[in-house]
C-alpha positions as CSV (number, residue, x, y, z in Angstrom):
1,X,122.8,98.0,75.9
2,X,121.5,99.6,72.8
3,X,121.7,97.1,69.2
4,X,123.9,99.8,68.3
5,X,126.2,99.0,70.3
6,X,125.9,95.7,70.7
7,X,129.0,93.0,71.3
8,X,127.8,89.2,70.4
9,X,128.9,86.1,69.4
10,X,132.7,86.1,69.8
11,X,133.0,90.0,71.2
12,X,129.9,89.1,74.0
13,X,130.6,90.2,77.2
14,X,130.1,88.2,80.1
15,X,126.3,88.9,81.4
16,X,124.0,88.2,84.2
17,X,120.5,88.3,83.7
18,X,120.8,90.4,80.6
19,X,122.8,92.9,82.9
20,X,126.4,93.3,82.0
21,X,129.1,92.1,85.3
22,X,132.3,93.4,85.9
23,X,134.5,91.2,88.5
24,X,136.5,94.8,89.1
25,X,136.1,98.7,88.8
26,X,138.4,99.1,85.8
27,X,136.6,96.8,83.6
28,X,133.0,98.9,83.8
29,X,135.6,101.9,83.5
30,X,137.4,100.2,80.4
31,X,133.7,99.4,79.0
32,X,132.3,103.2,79.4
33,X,135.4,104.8,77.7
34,X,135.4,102.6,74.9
35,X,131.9,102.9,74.6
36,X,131.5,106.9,75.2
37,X,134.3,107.5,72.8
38,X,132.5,105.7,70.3
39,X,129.0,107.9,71.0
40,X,131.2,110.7,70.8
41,X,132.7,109.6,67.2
42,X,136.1,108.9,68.1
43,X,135.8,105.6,66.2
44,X,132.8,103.5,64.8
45,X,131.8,101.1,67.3
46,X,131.8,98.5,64.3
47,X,135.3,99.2,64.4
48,X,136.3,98.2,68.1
49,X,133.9,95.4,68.0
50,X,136.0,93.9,65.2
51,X,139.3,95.2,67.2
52,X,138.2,92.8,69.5
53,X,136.5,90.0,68.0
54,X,140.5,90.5,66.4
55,X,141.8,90.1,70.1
56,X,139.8,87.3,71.6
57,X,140.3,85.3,67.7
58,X,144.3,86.0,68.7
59,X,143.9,84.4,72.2
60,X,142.2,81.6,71.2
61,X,144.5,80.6,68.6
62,X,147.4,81.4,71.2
63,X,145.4,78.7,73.7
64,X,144.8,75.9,71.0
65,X,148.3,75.8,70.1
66,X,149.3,75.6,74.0
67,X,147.3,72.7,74.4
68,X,148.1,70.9,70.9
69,X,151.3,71.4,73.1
70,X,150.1,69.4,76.0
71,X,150.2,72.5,78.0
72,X,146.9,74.0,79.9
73,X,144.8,76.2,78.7
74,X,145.8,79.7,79.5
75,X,142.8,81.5,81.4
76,X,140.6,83.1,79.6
77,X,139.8,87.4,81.0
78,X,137.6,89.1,78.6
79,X,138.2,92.4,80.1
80,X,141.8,92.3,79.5
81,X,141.0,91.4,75.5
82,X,138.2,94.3,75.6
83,X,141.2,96.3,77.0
84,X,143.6,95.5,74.5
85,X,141.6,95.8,72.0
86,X,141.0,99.7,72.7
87,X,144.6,100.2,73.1
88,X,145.5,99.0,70.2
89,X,142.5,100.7,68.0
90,X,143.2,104.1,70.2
91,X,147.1,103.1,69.0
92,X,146.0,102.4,65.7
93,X,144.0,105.6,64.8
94,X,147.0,107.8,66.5
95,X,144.0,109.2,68.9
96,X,146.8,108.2,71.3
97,X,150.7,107.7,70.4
98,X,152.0,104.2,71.4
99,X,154.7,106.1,73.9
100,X,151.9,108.4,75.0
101,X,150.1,104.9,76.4
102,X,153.1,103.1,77.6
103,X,154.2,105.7,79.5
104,X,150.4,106.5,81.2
105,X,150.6,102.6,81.9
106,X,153.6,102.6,84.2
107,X,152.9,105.8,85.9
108,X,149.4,104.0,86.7
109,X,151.5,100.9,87.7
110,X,154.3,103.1,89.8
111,X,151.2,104.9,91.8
112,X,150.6,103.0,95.4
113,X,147.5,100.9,95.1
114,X,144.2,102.9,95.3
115,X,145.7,106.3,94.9
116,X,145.7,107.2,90.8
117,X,145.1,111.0,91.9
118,X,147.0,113.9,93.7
119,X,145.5,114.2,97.0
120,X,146.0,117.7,96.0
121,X,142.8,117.1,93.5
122,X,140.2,117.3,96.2
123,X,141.3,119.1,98.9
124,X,143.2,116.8,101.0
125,X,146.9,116.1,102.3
126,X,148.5,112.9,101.5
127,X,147.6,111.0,104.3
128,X,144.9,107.9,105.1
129,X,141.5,109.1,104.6
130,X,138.2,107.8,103.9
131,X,135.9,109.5,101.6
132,X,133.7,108.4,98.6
133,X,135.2,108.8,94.9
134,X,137.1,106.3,93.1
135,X,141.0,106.0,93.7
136,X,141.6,103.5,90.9
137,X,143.1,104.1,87.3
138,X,141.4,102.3,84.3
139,X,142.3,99.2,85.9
140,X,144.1,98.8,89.1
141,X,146.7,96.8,90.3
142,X,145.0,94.5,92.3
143,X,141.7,94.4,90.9
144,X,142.6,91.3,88.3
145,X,145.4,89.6,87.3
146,X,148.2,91.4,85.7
147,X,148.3,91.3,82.0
């Protein structure tokens, strides 16, 4: 990862030998859309760093107050932060209206597991296949907990 667009300190992502991991697909999709719309100049990627250091700073508030509470400590998913946090900047700049996302969201969720396409879109009838592209939306169903 270039300095430029570097995430430390409270926005680090989680790493493994200097290499960045993702425990599902849709998080390394999440990270390259955030980060190519920022190489692109949809937004300075100052500006979703702080979107998320905003995020996490939220979450771990959230978790200290649960266990000043005597509860446990809600887990902690970075990838679903990083995602909020691009929602809500993508939200926030009006690159994307707030309905707009909602409704992509459930038509993602309504969409049987590891089909986010029309068959139609490569050549083939609904029906079980096997083949080698990527059936799952940003983030699938089953690829993490749900948010």
């Amino acid at each position: 990862m270039t300095a430029e667009f570097a995430l430390d300190g409270a926005a680090a992502p989680p790493m493994l030998n200097g290499e960045l991991v993702f425990d599902a697909p849709w998080q390394g999709r999440a990270f390259g859309i955030a980060r190519g719309m920022a190489e692109r100049g949809v937004y300075a990627w100052d500006d979703f760093r702080d979107r998320l250091i905003a995020e996490i700073g939220a979450f771990d508030r959230h978790a200290e107050a649960v266990v000043r509470r005597g509860g446990a400590a809600p887990p902690f998913h970075y990838y679903d932060h990083f995602l909020r946090a691009l929602e809500t900047l993508l939200v926030e700049r009006r690159i994307l209206a707030g309905s707009e996302l909602t409704g992509r969201v459930h038509a993602f969720e309504a969409r049987p597991h590891g089909h986010d396409h029309g068959h139609g879109d490569h050549g083939h009838e609904r029906q079980a296949h096997s083949h080698d592209h990527d059936h799952g939306p940003l983030r699938d169903r089953d690829d993490h907990d749900q948010r």
